[in-house]
N, C-alpha and C positions, 0 to 999 in steps of 0.2 A: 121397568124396562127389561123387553128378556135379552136373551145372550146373542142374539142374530139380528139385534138392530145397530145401524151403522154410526158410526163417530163423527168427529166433524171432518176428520179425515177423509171418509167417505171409503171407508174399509169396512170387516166385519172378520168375527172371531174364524169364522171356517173360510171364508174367503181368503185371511192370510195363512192359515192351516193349510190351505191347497197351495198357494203361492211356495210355502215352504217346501211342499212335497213335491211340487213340479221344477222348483230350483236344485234341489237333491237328485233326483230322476236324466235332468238336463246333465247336471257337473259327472253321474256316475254310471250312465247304461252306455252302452257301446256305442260306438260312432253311427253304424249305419241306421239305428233309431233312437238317439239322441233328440231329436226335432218332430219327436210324438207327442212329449210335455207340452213343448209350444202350440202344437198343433189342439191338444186338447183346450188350453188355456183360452187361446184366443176362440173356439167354441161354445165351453162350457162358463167363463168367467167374464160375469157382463162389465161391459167399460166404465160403468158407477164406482169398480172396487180398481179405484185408485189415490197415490199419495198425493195432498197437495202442498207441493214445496216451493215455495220463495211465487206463490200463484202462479205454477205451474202443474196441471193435473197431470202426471206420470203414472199412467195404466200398467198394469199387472203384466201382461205381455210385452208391453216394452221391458220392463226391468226383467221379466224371462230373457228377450232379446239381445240387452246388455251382459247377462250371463252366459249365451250361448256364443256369444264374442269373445269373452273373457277365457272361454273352456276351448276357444280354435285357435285364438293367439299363444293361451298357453298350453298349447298339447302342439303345437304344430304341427297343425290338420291341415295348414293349407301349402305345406310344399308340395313342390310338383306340381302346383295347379298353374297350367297357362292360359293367360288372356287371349281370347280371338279379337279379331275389329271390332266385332257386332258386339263385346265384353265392353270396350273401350269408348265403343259408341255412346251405351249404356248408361257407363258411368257419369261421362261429362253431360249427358241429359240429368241424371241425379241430380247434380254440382250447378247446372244451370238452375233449373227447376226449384233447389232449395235456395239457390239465393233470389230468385225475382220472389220467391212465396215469403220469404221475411223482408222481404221490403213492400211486400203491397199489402193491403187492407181489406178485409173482407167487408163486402157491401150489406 
């Protein structure tokens, strides 16, 4: 078995190699290109390299995503920023949207 074949996990040794290098990149370049990491990830890193926790497959970009959250709550990156209606509108479509989608059943 060589070094680039995947786990049960459904990882692989330079896929988490990158995952690392693109979590480092996100947490330490400067704001206004911070979200090039993510950008390349969800790119270059096919959705097969991800963790499967409690049978839940968590992709590589999402866990970027998670970190790029992490790096705006704690640097407070988002004062100053104000919501418009159309921000607000937005959202509670999200908030809709995510709860009819966990209550209904894919056919």
């Amino acid at each position: 078995m060589d070094n680039l074949s995947q786990n049960a996990e459904g990882t692989t040794p330079l896929g988490l190699l990158l995952l690392a290098c693109m979590i480092g990149l996100t947490w330490f370049l400067p704001r206004r290109i911070a979200l090039i990491p993510l950008f390349l990830t969800t790119c270059y890193i096919p959705l097969g390299q991800a963790f499967n926790i409690g049978g839940a497959n968590i992709q590589f970009f999402r866990i970027l995503l998670l970190i790029a959250w992490a790096r705006v709550l704690s640097r407070g990156e988002m004062r100053g920023l104000v919501l418009t209606e159309m921000d607000k509108i937005f959202m509670w479509w999200l908030v809709v949207t995510l709860v009819i989608g966990s209550f209904t059943q894919p056919s």
